[in-house]
C-alpha positions as CSV (number, residue, x, y, z in Angstrom):
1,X,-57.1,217.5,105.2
2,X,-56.8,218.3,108.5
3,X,-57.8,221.0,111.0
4,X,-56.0,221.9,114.0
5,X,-57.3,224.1,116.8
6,X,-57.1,223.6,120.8
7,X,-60.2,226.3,120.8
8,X,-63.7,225.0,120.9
9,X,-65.6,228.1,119.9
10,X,-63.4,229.2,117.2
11,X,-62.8,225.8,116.0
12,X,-66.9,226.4,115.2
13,X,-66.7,229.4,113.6
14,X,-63.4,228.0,111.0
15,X,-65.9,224.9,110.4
16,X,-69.3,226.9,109.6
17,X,-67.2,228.7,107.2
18,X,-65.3,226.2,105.3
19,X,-68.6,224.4,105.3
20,X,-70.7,226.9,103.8
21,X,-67.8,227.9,101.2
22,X,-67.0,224.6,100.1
23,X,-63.3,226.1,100.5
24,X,-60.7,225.0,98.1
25,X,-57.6,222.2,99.2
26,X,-55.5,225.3,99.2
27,X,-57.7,226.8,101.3
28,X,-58.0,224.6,104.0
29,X,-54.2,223.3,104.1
30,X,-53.9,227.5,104.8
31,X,-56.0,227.0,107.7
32,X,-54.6,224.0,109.0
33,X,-51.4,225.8,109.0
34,X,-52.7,228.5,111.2
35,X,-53.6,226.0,113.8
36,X,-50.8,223.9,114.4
37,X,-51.8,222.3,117.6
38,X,-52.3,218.8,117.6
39,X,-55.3,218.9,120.0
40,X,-58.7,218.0,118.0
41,X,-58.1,217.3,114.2
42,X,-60.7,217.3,112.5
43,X,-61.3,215.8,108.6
44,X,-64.1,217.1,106.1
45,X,-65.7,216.3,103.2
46,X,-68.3,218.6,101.3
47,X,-71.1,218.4,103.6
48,X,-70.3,215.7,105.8
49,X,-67.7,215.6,108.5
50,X,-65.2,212.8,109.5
51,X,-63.3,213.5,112.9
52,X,-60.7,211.6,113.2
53,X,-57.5,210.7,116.0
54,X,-58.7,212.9,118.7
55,X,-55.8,212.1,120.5
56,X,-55.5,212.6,124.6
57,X,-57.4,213.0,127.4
58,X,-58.0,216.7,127.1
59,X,-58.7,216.7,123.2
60,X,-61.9,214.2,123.6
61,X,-62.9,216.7,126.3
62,X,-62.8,219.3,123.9
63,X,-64.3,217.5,121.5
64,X,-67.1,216.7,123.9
65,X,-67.8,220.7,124.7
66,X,-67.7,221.2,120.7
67,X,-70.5,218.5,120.0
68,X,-72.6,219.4,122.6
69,X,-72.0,223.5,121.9
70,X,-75.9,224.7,121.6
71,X,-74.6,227.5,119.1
72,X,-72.8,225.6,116.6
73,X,-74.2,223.0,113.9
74,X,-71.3,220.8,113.7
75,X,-72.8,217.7,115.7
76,X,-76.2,218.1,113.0
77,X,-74.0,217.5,110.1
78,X,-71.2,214.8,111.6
79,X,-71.4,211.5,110.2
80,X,-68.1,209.4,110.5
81,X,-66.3,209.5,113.6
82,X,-63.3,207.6,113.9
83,X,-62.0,207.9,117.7
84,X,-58.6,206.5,119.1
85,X,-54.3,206.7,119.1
86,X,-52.3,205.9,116.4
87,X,-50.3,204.6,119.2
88,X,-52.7,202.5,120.5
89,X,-52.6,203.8,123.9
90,X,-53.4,207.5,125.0
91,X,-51.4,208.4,128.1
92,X,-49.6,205.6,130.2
93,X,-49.7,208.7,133.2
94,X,-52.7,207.6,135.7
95,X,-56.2,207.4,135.2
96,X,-56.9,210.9,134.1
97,X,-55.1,209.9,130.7
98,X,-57.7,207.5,129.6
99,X,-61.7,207.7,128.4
100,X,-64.1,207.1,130.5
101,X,-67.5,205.8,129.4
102,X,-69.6,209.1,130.0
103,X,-67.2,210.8,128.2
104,X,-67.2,208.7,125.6
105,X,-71.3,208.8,125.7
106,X,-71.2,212.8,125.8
107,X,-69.4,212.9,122.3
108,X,-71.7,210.4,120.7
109,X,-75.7,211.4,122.1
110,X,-75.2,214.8,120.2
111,X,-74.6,213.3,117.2
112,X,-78.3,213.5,115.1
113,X,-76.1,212.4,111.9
114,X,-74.5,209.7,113.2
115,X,-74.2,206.9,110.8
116,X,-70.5,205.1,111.2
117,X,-68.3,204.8,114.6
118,X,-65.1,203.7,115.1
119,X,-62.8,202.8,117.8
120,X,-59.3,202.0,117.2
121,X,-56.8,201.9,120.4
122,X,-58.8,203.3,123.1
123,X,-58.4,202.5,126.3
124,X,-61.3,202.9,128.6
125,X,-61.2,202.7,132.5
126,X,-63.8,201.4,135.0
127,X,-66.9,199.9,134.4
128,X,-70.4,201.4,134.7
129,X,-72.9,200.6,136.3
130,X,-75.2,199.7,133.5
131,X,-78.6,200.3,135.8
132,X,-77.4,203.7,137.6
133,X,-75.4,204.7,134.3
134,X,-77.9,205.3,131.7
135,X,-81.0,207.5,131.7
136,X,-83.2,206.1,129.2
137,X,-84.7,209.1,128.9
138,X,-81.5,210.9,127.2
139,X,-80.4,207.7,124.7
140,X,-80.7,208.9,121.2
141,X,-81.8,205.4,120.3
142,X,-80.3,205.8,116.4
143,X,-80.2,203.6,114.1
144,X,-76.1,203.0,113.6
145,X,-74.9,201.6,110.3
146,X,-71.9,200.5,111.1
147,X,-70.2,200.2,114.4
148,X,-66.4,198.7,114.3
149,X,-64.1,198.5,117.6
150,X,-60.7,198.0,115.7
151,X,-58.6,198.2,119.0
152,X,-60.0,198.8,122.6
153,X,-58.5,197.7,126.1
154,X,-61.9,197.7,128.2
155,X,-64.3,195.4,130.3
156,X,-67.2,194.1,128.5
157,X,-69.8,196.6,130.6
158,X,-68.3,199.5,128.6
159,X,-68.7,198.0,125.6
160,X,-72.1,196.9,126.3
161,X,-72.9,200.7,127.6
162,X,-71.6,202.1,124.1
163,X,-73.8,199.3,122.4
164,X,-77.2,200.4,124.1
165,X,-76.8,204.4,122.9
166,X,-78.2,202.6,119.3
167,X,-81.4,201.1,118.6
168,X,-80.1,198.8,115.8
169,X,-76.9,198.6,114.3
170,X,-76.6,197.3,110.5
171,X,-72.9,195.8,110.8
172,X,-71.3,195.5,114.5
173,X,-67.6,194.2,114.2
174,X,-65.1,193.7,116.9
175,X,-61.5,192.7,116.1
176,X,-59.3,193.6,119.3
177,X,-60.5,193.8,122.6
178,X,-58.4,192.9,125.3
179,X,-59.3,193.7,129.5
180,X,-57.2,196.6,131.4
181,X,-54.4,194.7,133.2
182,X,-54.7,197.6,135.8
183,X,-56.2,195.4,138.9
184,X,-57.8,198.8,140.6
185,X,-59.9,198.9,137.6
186,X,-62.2,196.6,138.7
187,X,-65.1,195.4,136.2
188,X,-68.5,195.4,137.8
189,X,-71.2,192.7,137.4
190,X,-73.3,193.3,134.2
191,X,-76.9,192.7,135.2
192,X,-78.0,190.6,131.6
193,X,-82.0,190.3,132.3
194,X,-82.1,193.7,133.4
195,X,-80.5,196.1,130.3
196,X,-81.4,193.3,127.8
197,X,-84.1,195.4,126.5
198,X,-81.6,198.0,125.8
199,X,-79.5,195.8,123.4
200,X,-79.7,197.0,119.5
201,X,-80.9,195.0,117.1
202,X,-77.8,193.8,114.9
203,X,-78.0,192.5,111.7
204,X,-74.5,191.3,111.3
205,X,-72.1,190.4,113.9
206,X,-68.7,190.1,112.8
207,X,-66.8,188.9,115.9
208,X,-62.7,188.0,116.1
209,X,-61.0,185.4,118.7
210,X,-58.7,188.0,119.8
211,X,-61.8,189.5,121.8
212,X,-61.8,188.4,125.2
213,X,-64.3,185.3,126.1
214,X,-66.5,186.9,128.5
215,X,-67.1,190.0,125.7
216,X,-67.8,186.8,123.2
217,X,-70.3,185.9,125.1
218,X,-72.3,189.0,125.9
219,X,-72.4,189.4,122.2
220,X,-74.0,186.6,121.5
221,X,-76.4,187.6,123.9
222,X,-77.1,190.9,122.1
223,X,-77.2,188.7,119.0
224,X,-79.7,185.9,119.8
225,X,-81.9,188.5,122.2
226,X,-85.8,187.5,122.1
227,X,-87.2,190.2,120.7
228,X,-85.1,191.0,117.7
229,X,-86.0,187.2,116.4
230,X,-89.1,188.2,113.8
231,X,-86.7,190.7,112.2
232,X,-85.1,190.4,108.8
233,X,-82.4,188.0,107.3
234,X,-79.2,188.1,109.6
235,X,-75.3,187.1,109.4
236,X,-72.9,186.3,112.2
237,X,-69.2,185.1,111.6
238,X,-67.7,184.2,114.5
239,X,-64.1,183.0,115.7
240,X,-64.3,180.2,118.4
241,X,-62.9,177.1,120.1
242,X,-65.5,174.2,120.4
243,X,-67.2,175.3,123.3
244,X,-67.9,178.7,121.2
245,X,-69.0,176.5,118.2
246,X,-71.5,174.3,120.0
247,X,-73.1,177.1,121.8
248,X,-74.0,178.8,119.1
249,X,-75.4,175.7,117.6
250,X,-77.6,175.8,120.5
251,X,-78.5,179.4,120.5
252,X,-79.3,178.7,116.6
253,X,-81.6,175.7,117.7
254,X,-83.0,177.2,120.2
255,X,-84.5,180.3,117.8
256,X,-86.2,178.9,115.3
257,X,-87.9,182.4,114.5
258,X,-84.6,183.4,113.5
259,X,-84.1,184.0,109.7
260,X,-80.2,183.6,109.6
261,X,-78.5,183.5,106.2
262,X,-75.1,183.8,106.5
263,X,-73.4,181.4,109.6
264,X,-69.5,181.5,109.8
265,X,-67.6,179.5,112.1
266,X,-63.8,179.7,112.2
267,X,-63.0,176.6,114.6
268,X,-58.8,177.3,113.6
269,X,-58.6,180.7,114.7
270,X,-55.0,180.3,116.6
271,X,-56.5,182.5,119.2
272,X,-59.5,180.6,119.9
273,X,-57.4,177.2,120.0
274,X,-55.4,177.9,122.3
275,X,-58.1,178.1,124.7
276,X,-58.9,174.4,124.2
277,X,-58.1,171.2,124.8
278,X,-58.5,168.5,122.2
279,X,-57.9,165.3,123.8
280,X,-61.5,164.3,124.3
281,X,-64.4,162.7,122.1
282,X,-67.5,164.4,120.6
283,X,-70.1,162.9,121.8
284,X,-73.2,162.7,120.1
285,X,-75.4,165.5,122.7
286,X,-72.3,167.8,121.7
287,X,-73.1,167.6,117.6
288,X,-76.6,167.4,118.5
289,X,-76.1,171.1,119.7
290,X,-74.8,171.8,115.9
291,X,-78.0,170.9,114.6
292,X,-79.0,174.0,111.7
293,X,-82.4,172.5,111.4
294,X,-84.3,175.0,112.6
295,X,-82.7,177.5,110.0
296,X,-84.5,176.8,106.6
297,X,-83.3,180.0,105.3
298,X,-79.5,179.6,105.3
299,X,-78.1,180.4,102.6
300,X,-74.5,180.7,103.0
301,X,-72.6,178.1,105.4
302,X,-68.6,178.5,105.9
303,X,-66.6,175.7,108.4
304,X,-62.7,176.7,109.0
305,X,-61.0,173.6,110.9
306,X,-57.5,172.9,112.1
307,X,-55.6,169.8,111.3
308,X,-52.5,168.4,112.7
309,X,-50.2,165.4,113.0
310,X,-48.7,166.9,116.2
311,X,-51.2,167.8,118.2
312,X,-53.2,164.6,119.5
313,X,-57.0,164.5,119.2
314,X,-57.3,167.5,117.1
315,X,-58.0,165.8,113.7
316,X,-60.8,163.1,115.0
317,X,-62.1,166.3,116.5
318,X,-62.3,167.9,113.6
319,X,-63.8,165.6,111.5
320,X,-66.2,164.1,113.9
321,X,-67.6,168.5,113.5
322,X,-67.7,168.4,110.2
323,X,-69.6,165.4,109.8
324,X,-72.0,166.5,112.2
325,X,-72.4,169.8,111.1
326,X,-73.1,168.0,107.5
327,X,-75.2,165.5,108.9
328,X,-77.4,167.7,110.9
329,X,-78.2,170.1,107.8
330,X,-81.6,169.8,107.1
331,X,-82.1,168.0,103.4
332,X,-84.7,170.6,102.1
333,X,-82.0,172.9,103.2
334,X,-81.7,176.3,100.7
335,X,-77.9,176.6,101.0
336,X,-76.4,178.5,98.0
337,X,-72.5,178.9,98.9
338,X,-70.9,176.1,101.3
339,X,-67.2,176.5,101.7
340,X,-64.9,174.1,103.5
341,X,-61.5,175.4,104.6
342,X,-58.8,173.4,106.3
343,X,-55.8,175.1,108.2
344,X,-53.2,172.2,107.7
345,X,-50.6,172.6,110.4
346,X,-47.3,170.9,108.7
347,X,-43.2,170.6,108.9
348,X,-42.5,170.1,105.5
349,X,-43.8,168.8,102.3
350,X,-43.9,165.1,103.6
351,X,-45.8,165.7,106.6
352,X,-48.7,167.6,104.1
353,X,-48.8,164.5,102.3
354,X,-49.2,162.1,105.2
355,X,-52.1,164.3,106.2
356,X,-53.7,164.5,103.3
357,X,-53.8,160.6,102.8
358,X,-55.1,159.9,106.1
359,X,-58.0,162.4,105.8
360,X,-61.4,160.8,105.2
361,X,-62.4,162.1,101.6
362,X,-64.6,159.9,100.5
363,X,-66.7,160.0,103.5
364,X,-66.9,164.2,102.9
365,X,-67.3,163.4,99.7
366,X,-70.5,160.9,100.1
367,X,-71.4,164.0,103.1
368,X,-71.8,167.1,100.9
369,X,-72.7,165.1,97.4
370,X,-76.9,166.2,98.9
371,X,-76.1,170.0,98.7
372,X,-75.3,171.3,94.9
373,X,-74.7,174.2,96.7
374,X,-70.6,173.0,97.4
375,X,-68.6,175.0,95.6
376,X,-65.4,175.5,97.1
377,X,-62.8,173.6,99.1
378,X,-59.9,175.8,100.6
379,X,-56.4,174.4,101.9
380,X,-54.5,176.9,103.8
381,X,-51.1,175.2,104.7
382,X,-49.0,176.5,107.5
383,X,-45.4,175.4,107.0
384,X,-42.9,178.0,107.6
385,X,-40.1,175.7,105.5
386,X,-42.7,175.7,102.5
387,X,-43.0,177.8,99.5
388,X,-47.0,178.1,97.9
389,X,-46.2,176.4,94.8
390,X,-44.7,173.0,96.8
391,X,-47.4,173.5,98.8
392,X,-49.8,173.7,95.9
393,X,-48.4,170.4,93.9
394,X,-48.7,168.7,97.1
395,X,-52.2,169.1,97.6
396,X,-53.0,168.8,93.7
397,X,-51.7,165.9,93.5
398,X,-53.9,164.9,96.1
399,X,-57.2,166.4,95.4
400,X,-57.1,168.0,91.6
401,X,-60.1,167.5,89.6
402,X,-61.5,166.0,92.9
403,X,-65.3,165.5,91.5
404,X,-68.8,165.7,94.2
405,X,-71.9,164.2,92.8
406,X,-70.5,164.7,89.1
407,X,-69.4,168.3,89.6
408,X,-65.4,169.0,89.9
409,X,-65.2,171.4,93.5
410,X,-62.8,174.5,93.3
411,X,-60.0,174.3,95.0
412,X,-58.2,177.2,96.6
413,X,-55.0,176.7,97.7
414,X,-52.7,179.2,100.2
415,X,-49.7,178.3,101.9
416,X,-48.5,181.0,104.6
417,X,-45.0,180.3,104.9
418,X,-44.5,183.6,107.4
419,X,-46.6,181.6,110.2
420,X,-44.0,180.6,112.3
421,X,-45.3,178.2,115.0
422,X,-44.4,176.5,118.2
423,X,-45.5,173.0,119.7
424,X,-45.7,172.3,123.5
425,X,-47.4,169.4,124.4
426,X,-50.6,168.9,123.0
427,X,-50.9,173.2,122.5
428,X,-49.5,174.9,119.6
429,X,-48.7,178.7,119.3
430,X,-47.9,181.2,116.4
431,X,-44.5,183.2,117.4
């Protein structure tokens, strides 16, 4: 059900209406036909309001001048807003056509209701000055229950400045979030020590490789920040190459006031991978930076790895990180739910099998036979020439009824046939 009207102030008056008469379908499909224009769309339900694909420059201005509207009770009662372009870019016309950040902060600090918040291809230019940008004085400092950023081209700084309107944020998740390619829109230097008392308290960060490094990074820094330690149980899944993975080991060591329960690591995101470069050891100061020692409390552990026979290094590197990672887990430690999944990267059903021969079970066996908590092995095998059931004899064969300190492990077997992928060198790439 959707609304359509270019006109703020009457815009107002249809919503008070429909709202206060609980209107019929009928009703409001009549009043969507009367407004035709595709300016500021706008989806309810009973007493709560979704707006949704505000599309263009001009309609987020209008919805901006609606919101903030003394006379109208719109904004009070507003508690979904899900902002973007189906097309995933608003105007490709100069920078007039995109969202600025104080635009983007004038539609959300009116919002008393404001509970979910999406993004999903916005494109936003510049970056503020965080230090000259905000007024303390005027954040609404909410408490956000979900915030997700499905799609955004921006520089870190104006994600950061849409993080810092909250005051804690149940569920933060970022999937796609790539830096303008525009060169004049510089990105400014984000002064960490000096707005890191802004930063929301997250409980779960739910981070993708396909957000850029430096963004990666700051989030971890809103993550692990000092003063949001003492606080309740937290979860963070998180993409990464090995630098991403040791750093957070660190982080983790380094905040032992932390009560983290849920720790995801995705070491074969093909994103992330591409980033590194495998042909080097792992010493032991890298694993030592692994160590979960200081997190009595975890209860749910998850380690995705890659595994090839092409690319050199990456299997020893792999390993050598799971042992580690298994070795360095306290013994007293209160895991409930560890899962290991392998990404096997493979030609054909032959090359699976070498793999799988070569790879050091009984070791991982003898590694996770202390934790009852192992209860599930995953195989994902990416072979574009493979169908799941060849796949899935393969690796049966291999590993069925496979048995850790008397108890047989579930095994979950995928085969992704549609991953088409390309070697150079010692990289690899999906096409």
């Amino acid at each position: 059900m959707f609304i359509h009207s270019p006109i703020p102030e009457i815009m107002a008056i249809i919503l008070d209406t429909l709202r206060d008469n609980k209107p019929t379908l009928a009703a409001c499909v009549a009043v969507s036909r009367s407004w035709r224009s595709h300016a500021l769309p706008v989806l309810f339900h009973f007493q709560k309001w979704t707006v949704k694909y505000a599309r263009g420059h001009r309609s987020y201005e209008s919805l901006s001048r609606l919101l903030n509207k003394p006379a109208n009770s719109i904004a009070a009662h507003l508690v979904t807003l899900e902002i973007g372009s189906r097309s995933g870019r608003l105007h490709m016309v100069g920078r007039d056509g995109y969202v600025d950040a104080s635009l983007m902060a004038s539609i959300v600090r009116p919002l008393s209701a404001l509970q979910d918040l999406t993004f999903d291809g916005v494109t936003m230019v510049g970056a503020p000055d965080l230090l000259t940008s905000l007024d303390t004085r005027l954040l609404p400092k909410r408490h956000l229950k979900r915030l997700y950023i499905k799609r955004m081209t921006a520089f870190e700084a104006v994600v950061l400045f849409i993080l810092v309107h909250f005051s804690a944020i149940e569920k933060l998740s970022l999937e796609t979030v790539s830096v303008p390619q525009d060169a004049s829109l510089s990105s400014s230097a984000v002064p960490l020590s000096d707005i890191q008392p802004l930063f929301p308290y997250v409980s779960t960060l739910t981070v993708d490789a396909q957000v850029h490094k430096v963004l990666r990074r700051f989030l971890l820094d809103v993550f692990f920040q000092r003063r949001a330690m003492p606080c309740g149980a937290r979860s963070l899944q998180f993409p990464g190459n090995w630098e991403d993975a040791f750093e957070i080991g660190e982080r983790i060591r380094a905040a032992a006031e932390m009560r983290l329960k849920v720790l995801s690591i995705d070491m074969a995101n093909r994103y992330a991978v591409l980033e590194e470069h495998f042909g080097r050891p792992v010493s032991i100061e890298m694993l030592e930076r692994l160590n979960l020692s200081s997190q009595p409390a975890l209860d749910t552990l998850s380690v995705t790895l890659l595994t090839s026979e092409v690319v050199e290094g990456i299997n020893v590197l792999s390993w050598s990180i799971l042992f580690g990672v298994l070795s360095l887990l306290p013994p007293t430690s209160a895991l409930a739910h560890l899962t290991l999944r392998l990404n096997v990267i493979c030609t054909d059903s032959a090359s699976l099998r070498r793999q799988l021969e070569q790879y050091k079970w009984r070791e991982l066996r003898e590694g996770i036979a202390r934790f009852r908590s192992f209860e599930r092995l995953s195989v994902r095998v990416l072979a574009p020439s493979m169908n799941v059931e060849e796949a899935r004899d393969v690796v049966e064969s291999r590993l069925k009824g496979w048995r850790v300190a008397g108890r047989t492990v579930e095994l979950d077997v995928r085969c992704d046939p549609k991953s088409n992928f390309s070697f150079s060198g010692n990289s690899w790439s999906f096409v």
